[in-house]
N, C-alpha and C positions, 0 to 999 in steps of 0.2 A: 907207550904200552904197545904192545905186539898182536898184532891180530889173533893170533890163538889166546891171548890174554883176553880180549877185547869179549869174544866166541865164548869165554870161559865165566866170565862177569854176568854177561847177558843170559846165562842161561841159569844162574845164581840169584838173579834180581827179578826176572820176569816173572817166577809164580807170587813171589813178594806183592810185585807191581798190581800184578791182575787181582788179589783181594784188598787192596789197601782202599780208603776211603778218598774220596776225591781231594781234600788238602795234602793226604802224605803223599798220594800220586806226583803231585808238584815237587815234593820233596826228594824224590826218589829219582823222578826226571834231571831234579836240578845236579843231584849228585851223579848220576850216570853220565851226565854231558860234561863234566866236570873232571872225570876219572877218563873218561874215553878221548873225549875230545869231539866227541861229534857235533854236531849243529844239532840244537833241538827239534826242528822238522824229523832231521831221517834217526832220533832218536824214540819220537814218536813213531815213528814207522814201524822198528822193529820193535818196541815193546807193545804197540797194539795189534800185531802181528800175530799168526801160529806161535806155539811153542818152539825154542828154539830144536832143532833134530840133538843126536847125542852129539855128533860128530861134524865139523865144522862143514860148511858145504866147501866142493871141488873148485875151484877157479874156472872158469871157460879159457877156452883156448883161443890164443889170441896168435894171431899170422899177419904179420906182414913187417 
């Protein structure tokens, strides 16, 4: 899945996430780590997080 996919998911799931009841939360977690690939730590990260913005954030820039 492609990072603007990834951007795109998470911002589709996360108002779901934030009313669901504590067992569908598990459920919702399980599937996002699943579809993403992320580790479930930094998957709690961003779903317990801000809302996601509209628009994917910038990359920093990186030198050397």
């Amino acid at each position: 899945m492609s990072r603007q996919g990834k951007w795109e998911y998470l911002k589709a799931i996360h108002p779901r996430y934030r009313q669901a009841s504590r067992a569908e939360k598990g459920r919702i977690l399980d599937e996002f780590c699943q579809v993403t690939g992320y580790h479930r730590k930094a998957a709690l990260r961003l779903l317990h997080g801000p809302p996601p913005a509209r628009q994917r954030p910038l990359q920093p820039l990186r030198f050397g």
